[in-house]
LOVO-132407 format. One line per field, with one value per residue (C-alpha): residue number from 1; residue in one letter; x, y, z. Coordinates in Angstrom, 2 decimals. Example, Ala and Ser with C-alpha at 12.3 -4.5 7.8 and 13.67 -1.06 7.14 Angstrom:
seq: 1  2 .
type: A  S .
xx: 12.30  13.67 .
yy: -4.50  -1.06 .
zz: 7.80  7.14 .
END
This chain:
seq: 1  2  3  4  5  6  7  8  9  10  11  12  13  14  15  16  17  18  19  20  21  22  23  24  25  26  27  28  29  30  31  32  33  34  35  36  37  38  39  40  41  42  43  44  45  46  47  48  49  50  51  52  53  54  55  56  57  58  59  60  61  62  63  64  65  66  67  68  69  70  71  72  73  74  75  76  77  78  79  80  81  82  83  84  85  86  87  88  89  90  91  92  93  94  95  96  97  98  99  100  101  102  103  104  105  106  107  108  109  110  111  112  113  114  115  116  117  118  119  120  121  122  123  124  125  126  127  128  129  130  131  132  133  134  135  136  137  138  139  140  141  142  143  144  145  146  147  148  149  150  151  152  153  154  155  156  157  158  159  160  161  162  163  164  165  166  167  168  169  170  171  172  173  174  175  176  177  178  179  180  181  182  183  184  185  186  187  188  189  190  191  192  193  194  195  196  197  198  199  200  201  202  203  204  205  206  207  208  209  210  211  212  213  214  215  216  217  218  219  220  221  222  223  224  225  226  227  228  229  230  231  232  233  234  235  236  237  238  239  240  241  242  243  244  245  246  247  248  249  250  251  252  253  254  255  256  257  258  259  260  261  262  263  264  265  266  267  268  269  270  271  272  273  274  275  276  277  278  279  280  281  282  283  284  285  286  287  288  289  290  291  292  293  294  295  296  297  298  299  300  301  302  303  304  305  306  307  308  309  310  311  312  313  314  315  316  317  318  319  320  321  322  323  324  325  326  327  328  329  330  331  332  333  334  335  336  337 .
type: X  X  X  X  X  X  X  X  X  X  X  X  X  X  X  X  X  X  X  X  X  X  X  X  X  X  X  X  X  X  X  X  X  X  X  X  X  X  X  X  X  X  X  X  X  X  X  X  X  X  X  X  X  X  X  X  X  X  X  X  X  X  X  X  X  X  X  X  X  X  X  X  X  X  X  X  X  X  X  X  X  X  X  X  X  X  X  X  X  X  X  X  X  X  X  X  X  X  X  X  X  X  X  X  X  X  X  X  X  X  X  X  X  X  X  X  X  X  X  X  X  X  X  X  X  X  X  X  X  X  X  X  X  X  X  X  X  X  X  X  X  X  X  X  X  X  X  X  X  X  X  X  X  X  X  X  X  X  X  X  X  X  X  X  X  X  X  X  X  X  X  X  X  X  X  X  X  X  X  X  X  X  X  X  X  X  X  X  X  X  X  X  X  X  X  X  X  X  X  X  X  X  X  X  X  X  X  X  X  X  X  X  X  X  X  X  X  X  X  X  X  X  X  X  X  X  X  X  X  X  X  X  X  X  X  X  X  X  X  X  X  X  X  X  X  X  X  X  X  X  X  X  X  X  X  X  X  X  X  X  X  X  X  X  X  X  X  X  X  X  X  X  X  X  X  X  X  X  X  X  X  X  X  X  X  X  X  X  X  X  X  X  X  X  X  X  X  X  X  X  X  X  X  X  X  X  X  X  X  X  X  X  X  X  X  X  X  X  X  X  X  X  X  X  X  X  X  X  X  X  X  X  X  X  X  X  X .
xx: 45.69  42.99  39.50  36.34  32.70  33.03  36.18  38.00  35.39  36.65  34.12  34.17  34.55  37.41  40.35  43.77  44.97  48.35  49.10  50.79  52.92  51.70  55.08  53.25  49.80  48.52  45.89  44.39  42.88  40.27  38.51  38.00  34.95  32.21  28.49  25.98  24.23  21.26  20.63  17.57  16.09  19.34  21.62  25.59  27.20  30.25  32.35  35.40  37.32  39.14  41.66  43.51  47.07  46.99  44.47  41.53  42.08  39.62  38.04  36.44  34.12  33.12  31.08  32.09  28.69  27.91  28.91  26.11  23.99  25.05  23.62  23.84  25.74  28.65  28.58  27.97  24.75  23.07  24.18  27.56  28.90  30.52  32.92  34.44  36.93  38.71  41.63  44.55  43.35  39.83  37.96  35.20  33.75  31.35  28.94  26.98  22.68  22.72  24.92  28.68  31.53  34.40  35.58  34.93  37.32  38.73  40.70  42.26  44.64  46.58  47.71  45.34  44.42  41.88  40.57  38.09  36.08  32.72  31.31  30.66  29.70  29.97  32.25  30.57  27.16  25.64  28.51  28.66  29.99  30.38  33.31  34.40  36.94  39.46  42.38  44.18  44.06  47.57  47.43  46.78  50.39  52.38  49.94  51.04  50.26  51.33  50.24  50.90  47.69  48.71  45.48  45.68  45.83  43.66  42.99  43.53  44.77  47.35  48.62  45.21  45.08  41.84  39.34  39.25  37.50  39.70  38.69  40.58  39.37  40.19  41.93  41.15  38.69  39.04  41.86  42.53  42.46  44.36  45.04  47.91  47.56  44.12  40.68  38.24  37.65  40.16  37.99  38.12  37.23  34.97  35.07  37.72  36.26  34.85  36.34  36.20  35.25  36.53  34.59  36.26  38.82  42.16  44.14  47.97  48.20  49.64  46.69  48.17  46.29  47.40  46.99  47.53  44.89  44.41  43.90  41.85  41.87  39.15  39.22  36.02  33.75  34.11  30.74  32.32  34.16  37.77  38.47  37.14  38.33  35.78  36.13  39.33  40.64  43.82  44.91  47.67  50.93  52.13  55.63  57.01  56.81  58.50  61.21  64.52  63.62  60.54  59.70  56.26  54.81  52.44  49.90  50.89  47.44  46.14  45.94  48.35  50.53  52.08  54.31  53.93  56.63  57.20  59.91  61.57  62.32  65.97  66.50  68.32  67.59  70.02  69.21  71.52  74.58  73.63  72.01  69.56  68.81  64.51  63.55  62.51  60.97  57.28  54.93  52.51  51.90  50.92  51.95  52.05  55.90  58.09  57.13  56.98  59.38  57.22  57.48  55.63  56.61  54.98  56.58  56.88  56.10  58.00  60.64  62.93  62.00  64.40  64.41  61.87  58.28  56.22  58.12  56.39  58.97  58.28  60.66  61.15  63.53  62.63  59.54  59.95  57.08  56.27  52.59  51.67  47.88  45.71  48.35  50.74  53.20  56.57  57.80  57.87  55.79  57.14  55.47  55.73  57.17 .
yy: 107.00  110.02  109.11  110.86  110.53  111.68  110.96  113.84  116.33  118.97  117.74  118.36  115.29  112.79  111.16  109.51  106.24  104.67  102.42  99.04  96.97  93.61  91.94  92.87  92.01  89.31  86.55  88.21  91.43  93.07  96.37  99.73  101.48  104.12  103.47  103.38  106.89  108.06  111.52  112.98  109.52  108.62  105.67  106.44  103.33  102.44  99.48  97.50  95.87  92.86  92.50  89.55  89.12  85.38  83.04  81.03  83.06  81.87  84.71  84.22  86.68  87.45  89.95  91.69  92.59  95.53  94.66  92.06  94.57  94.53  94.89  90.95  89.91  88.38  85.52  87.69  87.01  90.07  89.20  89.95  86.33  84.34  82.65  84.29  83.20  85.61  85.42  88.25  91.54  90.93  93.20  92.37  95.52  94.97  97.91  98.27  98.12  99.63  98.92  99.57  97.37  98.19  94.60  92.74  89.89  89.11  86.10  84.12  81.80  83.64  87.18  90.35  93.77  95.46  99.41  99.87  103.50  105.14  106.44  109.78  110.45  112.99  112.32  112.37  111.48  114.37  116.98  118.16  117.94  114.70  113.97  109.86  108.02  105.19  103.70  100.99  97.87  96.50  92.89  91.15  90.22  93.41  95.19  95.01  95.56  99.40  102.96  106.38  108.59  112.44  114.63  116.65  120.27  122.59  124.59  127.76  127.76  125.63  126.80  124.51  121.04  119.40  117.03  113.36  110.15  107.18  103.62  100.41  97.06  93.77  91.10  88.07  87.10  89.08  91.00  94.24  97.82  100.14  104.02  106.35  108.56  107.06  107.89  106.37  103.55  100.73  97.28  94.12  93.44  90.30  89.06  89.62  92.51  94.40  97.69  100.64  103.97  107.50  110.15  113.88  114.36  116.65  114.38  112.41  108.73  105.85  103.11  99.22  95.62  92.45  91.22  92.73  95.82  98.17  101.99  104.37  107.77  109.79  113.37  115.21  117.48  121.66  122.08  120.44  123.86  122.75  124.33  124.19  120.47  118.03  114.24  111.93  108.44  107.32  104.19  104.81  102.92  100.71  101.49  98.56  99.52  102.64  103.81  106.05  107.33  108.20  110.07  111.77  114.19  116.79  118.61  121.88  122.88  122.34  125.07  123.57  120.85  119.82  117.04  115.09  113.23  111.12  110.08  109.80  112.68  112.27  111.15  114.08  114.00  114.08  116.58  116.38  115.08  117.35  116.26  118.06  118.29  118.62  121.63  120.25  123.69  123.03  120.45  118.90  115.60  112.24  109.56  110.50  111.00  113.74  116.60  116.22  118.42  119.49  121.68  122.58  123.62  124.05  122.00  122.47  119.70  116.53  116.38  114.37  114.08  113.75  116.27  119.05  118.77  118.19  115.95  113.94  112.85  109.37  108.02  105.02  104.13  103.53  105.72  107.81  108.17  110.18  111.61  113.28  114.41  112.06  109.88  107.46  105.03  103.57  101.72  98.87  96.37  93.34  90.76  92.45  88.87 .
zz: 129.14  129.03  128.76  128.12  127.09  123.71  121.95  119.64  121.03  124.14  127.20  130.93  132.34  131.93  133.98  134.13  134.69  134.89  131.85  133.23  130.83  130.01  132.06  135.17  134.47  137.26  137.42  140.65  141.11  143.09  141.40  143.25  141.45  142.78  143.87  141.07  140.49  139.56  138.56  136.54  135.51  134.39  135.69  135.51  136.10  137.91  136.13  135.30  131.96  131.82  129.07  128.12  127.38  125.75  124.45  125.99  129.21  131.80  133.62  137.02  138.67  141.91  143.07  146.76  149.21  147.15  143.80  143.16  140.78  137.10  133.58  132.28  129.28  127.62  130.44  132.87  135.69  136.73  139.83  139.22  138.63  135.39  133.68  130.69  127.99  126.02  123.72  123.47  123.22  124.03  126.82  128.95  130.05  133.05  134.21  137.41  137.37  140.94  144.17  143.98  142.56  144.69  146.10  143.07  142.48  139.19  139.15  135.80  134.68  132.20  133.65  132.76  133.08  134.91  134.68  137.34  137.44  136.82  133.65  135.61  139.27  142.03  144.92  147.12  145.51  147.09  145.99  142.69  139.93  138.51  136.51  135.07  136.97  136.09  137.20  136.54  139.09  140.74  140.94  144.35  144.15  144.19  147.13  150.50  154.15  154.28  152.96  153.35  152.29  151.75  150.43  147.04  146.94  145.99  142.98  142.43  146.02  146.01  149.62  151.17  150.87  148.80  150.82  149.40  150.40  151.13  150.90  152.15  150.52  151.70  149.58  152.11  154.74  158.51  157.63  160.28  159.20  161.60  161.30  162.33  163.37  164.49  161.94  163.59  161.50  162.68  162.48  161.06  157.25  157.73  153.81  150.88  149.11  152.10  152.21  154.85  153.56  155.18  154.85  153.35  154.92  154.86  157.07  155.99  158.01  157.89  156.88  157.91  157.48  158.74  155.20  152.01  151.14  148.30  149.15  147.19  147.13  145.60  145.19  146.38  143.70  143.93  145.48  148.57  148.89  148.74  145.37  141.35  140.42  140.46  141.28  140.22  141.21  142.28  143.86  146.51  145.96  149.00  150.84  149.50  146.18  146.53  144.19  143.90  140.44  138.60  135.44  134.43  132.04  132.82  130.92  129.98  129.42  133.36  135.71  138.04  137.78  141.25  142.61  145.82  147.50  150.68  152.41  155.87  157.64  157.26  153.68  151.64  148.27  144.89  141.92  139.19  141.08  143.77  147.57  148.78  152.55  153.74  155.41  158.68  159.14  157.43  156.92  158.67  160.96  159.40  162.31  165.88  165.74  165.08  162.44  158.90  156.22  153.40  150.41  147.17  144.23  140.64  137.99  134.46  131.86  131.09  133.72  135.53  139.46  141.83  144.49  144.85  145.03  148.32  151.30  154.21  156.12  158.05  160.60  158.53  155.66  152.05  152.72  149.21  146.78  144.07  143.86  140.57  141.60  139.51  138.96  141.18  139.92  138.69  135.67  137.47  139.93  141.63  143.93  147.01  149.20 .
END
């Protein structure tokens, strides 16, 4: 799904987000947005839209320590709490009056869908340009306890590696945030909804809670000086939901189109029938532990994925994920038990 601000008209500013099939839809989710901006007089919200898979689905909201500012409606308090019932196909779109409304918990009884994003921001707000994010939210139920963060690269260089900002948000009360290699941020989440924000940054690591967490990765605007695309949303898939096989189209319009992939250092990897061994000769570090393989290369549109691309190699097994810049995911999502 491709949104922007004016529909059937060629704009400047839109984003991505990764459709999810109503089958794994869940009754508890917890929304990754941007801070509220003002620019010029002018207030671009951040926000998030519930949609309902059944009838008389009872929505609950609850607002996170910086999501208490919204514009009131629908059942909605400007303080960021309601109760909402919607029928199938319905949408509650909720949009930010000031503050930020990362954290937010959306809980109901009949499983839904929630985009979270921003109309348009920078990233950060004092980098331009702005551009809107969205992204589809992963129920509480298939996140886990374990991510791998690798940075975008950058465009038209696509030998340097793009700065992003990361953010880690709690799903329950005094849940532990730890970093490898180490960020600088480890510390304890004190509410669910709480989240830990990194500032740009280049680095690959391992990010770990105690209790489930949802990662965030937002890519930083070209003023920052890491290349000419402006701000995008992604929400980083845990290790436990990683796959063997992935398909994913690409736009043959873009610039650039790249793949990212991570896996353990000594996983070989099949292309049509074939394996193909890592070269253990490149990369770079993302735990404190032995040298990562890596390598890039440009992909066409509409493919199959199975083998090249870029490789972090992680002492670990199962570590294998497909990164599509903009765009993370598989076709499917259990409960991660």
């Amino acid at each position: 799904m491709s949104t922007n601000t004016t529909p059937l008209a060629a704009t400047t500013t839109n984003d991505a987000s990764l459709m999810q099939p109503v089958n794994v839809w869940g009754n508890d989710l917890v929304v990754a947005a941007w801070s509220h901006w003002n620019f010029v007089g002018s207030g671009y919200p951040g926000f998030y839209a519930v949609t309902a898979s059944q009838d008389a689905t009872t929505v609950t909201l609850t607002p996170s320590g910086t999501g208490g500012q919204v514009q009131a409606g629908g059942g909605v308090a400007n303080n960021g709490t309601g109760v909402v019932m919607l029928d199938e196909g319905d949408v509650l779109q909720v949009m930010s009056s000031g503050g930020d409304l990362t954290g937010t918990q959306v809980n109901a009884d009949k499983p839904i869908q929630v985009i979270g994003g921003h109309e348009c921001t920078n990233v950060p707000l004092n980098v331009t340009a702005c551009d809107h994010l969205e992204e589809s939210m992963f129920p509480v139920q298939s996140l886990a306890k374990e991510y791998i963060v690798a940075p975008p690269v950058q465009v038209p260089n696509t030998n340097l590696l793009k700065a992003q900002i990361v953010r880690v948000v709690a799903t329950e009360a005094n849940t532990a945030i730890t970093f490898d290699p180490d960020q600088g941020a480890n510390q304890v989440l004190t509410n669910a909804g709480d989240f830990i924000e990194l500032p740009m940054t280049q680095a690959a690591f391992k990010v770990s809670g105690d209790k489930p967490i949802l990662v965030v990765q937002y890519m930083v605007g070209q003023s920052a000086g890491f290349g000419t695309s402006d701000p995008a949303m992604l929400l980083t898939v845990p290790t436990a939901q990683y796959r063997n096989d992935y398909l994913f189209h690409a736009a043959p319009s873009w610039q650039a189109n790249f793949v990212d992939i991570i896996a353990r250092r000594r996983d070989g990897h099949r292309r049509r029938g074939q394996r193909r061994q890592l070269d253990r000769d490149r990369g770079d570090r993302v735990l404190d532990r032995p040298r990562l393989a890596e390598q890039r290369r440009q992909r066409q549109p509409h493919r199959r994925f199975r083998s090249k691309g870029r490789y972090l190699g992680l002492r670990r097994p199962e570590l294998r994920q497909l990164l599509v810049p903009g765009r993370v995911g598989s076709r499917d999502q259990p409960a991660v038990k």
